[in-house]
C-alpha positions in Angstrom: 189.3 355.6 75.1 185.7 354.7 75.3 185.1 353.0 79.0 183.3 349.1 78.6 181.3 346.9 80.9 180.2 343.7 80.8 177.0 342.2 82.2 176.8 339.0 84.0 173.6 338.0 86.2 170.3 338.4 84.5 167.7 337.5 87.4 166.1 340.9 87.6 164.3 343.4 85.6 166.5 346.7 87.2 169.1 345.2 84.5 167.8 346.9 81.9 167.5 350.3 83.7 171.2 350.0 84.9 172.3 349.1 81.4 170.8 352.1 79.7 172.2 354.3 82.4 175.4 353.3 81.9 175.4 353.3 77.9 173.8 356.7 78.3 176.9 358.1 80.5 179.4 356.9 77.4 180.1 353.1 78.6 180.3 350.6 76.0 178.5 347.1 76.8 181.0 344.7 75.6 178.9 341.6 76.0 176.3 339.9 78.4 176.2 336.1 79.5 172.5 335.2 78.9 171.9 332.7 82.1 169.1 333.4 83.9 166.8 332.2 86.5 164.0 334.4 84.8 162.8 334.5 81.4 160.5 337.1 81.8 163.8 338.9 82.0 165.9 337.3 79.5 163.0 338.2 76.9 162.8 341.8 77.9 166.7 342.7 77.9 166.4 340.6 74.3 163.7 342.9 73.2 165.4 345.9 74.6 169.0 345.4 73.4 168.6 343.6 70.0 172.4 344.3 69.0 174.4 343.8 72.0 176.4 340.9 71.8 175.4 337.7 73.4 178.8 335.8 75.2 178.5 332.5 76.0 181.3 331.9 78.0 181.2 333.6 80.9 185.1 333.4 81.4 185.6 335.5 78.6 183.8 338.4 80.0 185.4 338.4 83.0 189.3 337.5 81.7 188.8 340.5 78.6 191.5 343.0 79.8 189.6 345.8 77.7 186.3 345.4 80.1 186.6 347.8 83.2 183.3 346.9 84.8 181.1 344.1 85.6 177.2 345.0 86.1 175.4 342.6 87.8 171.5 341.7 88.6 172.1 338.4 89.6 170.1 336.6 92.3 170.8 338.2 95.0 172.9 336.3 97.8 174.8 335.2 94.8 176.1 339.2 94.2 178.6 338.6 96.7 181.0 336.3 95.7 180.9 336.8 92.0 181.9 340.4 92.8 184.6 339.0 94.8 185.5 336.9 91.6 185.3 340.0 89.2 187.4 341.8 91.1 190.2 339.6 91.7 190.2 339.1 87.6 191.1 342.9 87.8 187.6 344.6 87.0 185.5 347.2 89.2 181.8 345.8 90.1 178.6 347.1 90.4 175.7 345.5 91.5 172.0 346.0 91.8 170.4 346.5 95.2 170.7 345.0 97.9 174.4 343.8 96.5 175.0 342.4 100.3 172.7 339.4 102.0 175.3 338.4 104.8 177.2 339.4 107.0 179.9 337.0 106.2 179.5 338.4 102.7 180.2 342.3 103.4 183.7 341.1 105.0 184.6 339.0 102.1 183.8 342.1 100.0 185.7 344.5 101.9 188.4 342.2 101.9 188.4 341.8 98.3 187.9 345.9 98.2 191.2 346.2 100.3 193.2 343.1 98.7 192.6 344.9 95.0 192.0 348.4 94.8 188.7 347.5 92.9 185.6 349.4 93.2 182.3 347.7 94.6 179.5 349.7 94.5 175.5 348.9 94.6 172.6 351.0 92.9 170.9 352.2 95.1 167.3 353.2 93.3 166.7 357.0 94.1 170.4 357.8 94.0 171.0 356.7 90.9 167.6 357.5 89.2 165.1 359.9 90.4 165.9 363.7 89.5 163.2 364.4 92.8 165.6 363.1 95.3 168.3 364.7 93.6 166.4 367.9 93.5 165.3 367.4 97.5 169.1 366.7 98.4 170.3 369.7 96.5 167.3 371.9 98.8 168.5 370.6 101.9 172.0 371.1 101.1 170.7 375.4 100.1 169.0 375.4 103.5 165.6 375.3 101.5 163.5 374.4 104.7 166.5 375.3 107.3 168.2 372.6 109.7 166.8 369.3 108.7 164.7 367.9 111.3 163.8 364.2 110.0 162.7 362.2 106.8 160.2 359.8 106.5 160.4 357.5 104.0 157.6 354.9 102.1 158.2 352.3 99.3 155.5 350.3 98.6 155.6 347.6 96.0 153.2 345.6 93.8 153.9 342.3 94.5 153.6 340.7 90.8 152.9 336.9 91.6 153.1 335.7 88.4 156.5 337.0 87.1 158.5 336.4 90.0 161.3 334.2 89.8 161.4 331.1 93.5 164.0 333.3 94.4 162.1 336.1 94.9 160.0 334.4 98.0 162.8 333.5 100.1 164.9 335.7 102.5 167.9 333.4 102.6 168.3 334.3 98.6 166.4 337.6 98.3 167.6 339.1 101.4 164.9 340.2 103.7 162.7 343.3 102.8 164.7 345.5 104.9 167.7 344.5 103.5 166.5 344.6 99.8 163.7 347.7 100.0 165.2 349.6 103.2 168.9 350.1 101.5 167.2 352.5 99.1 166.0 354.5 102.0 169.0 353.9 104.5 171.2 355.2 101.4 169.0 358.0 101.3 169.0 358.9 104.7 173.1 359.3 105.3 173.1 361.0 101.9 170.9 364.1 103.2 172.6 364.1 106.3 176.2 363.9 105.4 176.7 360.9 107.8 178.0 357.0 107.5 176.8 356.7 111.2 173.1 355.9 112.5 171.5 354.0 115.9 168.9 351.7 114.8 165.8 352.9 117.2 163.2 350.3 115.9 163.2 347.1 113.2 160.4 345.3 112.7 159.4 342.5 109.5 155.9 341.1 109.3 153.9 338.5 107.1 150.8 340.4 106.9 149.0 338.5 103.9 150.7 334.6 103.7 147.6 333.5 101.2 148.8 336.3 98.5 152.1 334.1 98.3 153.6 330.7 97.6 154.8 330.7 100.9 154.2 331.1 104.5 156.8 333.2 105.5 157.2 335.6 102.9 158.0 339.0 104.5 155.2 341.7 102.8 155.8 344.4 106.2 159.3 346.6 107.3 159.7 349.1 108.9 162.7 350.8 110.6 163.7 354.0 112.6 167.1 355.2 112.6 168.3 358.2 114.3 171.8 360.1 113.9 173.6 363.5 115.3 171.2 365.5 112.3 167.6 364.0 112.1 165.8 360.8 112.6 164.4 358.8 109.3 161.1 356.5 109.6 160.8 354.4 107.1 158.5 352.0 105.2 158.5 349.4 103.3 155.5 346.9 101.8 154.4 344.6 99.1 150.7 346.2 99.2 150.6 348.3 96.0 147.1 347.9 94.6 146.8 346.8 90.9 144.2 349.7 90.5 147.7 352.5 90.8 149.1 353.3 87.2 152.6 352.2 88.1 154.8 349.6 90.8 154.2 352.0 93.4 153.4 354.8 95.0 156.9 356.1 96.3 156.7 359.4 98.6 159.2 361.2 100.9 158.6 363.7 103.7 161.7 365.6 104.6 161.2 368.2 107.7 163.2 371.1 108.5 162.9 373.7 110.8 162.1 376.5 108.4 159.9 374.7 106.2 159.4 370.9 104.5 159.1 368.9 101.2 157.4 366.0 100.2 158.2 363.7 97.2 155.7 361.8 94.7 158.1 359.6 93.1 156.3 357.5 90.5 152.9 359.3 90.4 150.8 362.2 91.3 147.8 360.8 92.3 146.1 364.2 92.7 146.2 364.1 88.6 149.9 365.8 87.6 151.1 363.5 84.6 154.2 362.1 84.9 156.5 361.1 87.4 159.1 363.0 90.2 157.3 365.5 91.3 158.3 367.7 94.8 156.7 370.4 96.7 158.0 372.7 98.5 156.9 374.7 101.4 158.6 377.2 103.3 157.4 380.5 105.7 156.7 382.6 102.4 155.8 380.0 99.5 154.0 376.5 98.5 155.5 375.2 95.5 155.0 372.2 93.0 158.7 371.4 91.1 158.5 369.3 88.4 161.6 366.9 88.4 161.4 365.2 85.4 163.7 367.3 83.5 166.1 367.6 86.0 169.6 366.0 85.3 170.6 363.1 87.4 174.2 362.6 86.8 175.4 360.1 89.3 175.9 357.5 86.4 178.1 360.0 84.5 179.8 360.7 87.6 180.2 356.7 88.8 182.3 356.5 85.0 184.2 359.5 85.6 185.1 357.9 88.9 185.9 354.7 86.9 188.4 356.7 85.0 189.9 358.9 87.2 189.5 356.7 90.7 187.9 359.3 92.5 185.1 358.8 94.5 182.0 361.9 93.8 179.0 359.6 92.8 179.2 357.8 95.8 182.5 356.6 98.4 183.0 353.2 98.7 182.7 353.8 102.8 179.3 355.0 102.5 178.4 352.1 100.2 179.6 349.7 102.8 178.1 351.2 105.4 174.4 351.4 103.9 174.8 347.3 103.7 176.0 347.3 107.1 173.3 349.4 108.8 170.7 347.4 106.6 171.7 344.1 107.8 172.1 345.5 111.2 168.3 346.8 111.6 167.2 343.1 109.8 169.0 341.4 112.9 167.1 343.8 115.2 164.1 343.2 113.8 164.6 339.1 113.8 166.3 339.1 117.3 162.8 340.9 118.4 160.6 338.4 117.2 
């Protein structure tokens, strides 16, 4: 029996990435409920999807007993509770990233994890999508460049003024930028070193640039250090992308071991490489360029093989949990040290 999702909560543009991955891993869409705070969005999932079917009651997505999954990009301090509400209506959620603003919303979630049985899981970016990481993880993993050592970690964005949604510029309904940029890297972080545990060294947020904004206190600078029983991670985060670079960013990765490292070049190779996901390599007998684009990411197949079988290889629901948890953790350090 083919598996089907549902999508509810159109507010960002990752929407149309999630539902491709997922009709790509053998996941029929059943429907989508076309309210949205963005029309940018709304026009580009229309253009995209031409014959998926439209629902205008949103009830009937969520009550269809042959739907297994809701897939959500809603705003995002709204994720919560209407993953709360899927679940309870006997469906498995996920959501884009961050998935979790609050506090008070990650224990109404696990709650709502515990009380049904459901699945609640959040896409994090390079987990999910970027055959580099996946290639880097599987090195580590080999003992490529020996005992890892640390990762550093840098995710700048291009800000995009014009298209963003009044959502976008607050904290209370965005999350702040470590919660909504530094999950990816947190996630990224416990994944190469096997762990659900990490000390949160150093937080900081900054407003660097106010008059590139509509408001004041739009945060455009994060940063975080986190440090575990295998490496320590640095990571950054930023809304400085230039509009001179050929795509939204210029997303790298440093990953040290004690035999060797590798460095990621996400998006672009700036040094003239076409294409993204490229990775080198270096060890004590070779340099080496690996280009990633061809490489298989199959976390979405696994996630709907998980569906199916309720097992938990694509990602545990602890880990998931505990990404959100360290994320909101290093954004109270860093307001607490204001």
């Amino acid at each position: 029996m083919t598996m089907r999702f549902a999508l509810i909560g159109l507010d960002h543009r990752h929407v149309y990435e999630l539902t491709q991955y997922l009709m790509d891993a053998g996941m029929e869409c059943a429907g989508w409920w076309p309210v949205t705070t963005n029309p940018h969005v709304l026009a580009g999932f229309r253009k995209r999807f031409p014959d998926l079917p439209e629902v205008a009651e949103r009830d009937r997505l969520l009550d269809d007993p042959s739907i297994q999954l809701i897939l959500s990009a809603a705003i995002p301090n709204e994720r919560a509770a209407l993953a709360i509400e899927a679940m309870r209506r006997g469906k498995d959620v996920l959501v884009d990233k961050p998935g979790i603003t609050t506090h008070a919303d990650l224990a109404a979630v696990e709650a709502a994890v515990a009380e049904t049985g459901r699945r609640f899981m959040v896409a994090f970016g390079d987990r999910w999508a970027s055959p580099a990481s996946a290639k880097a993880k599987a090195l580590v993993r080999a003992g490529a460049i020996g005992r890892l050592v640390s990762t550093t970690g840098m995710s700048p964005h291009r800000l995009n003024r014009d298209t963003r949604p009044d959502w976008f510029w607050s904290a209370r309904t965005n999350g702040s930028i470590l919660v909504d940029i530094g999950c990816h890297q947190i996630d990224s972080f416990l994944q190469l070193t096997g762990r659900e545990e990490a000390e949160i060294v150093h937080a900081a947020i900054r407003t660097v640039a106010p008059e590139r904004t509509p408001v004041n206190d739009f945060q455009d600078w994060g940063e975080m250090i986190l440090r575990n029983d295998v490496a320590t991670a640095t990571m950054q985060m930023h809304w400085f992308t230039p509009d001179g670079l050929a795509d939204w960013g210029d997303g790298r990765a440093f990953i040290v071991g004690t035999e060797g490292y590798i460095e990621l070049r996400k998006n672009l190779d700036i040094a003239g490489r076409e294409g993204p996901h490229h990775l080198f390599l270096v060890t004590n007998t070779k340099t080496e360029h690996i280009a990633c684009a061809g490489e298989a990411v199959t976390t979405m197949r696994d996630f709907v093989a998980d569906l199916r079988d309720r097992t938990e290889t694509a990602m545990t629901q602890s880990h998931c949990f505990a990404v959100c948890r360290l994320a909101l953790a290093a954004e109270a350090r860093a307001l607490g040290d204001r």
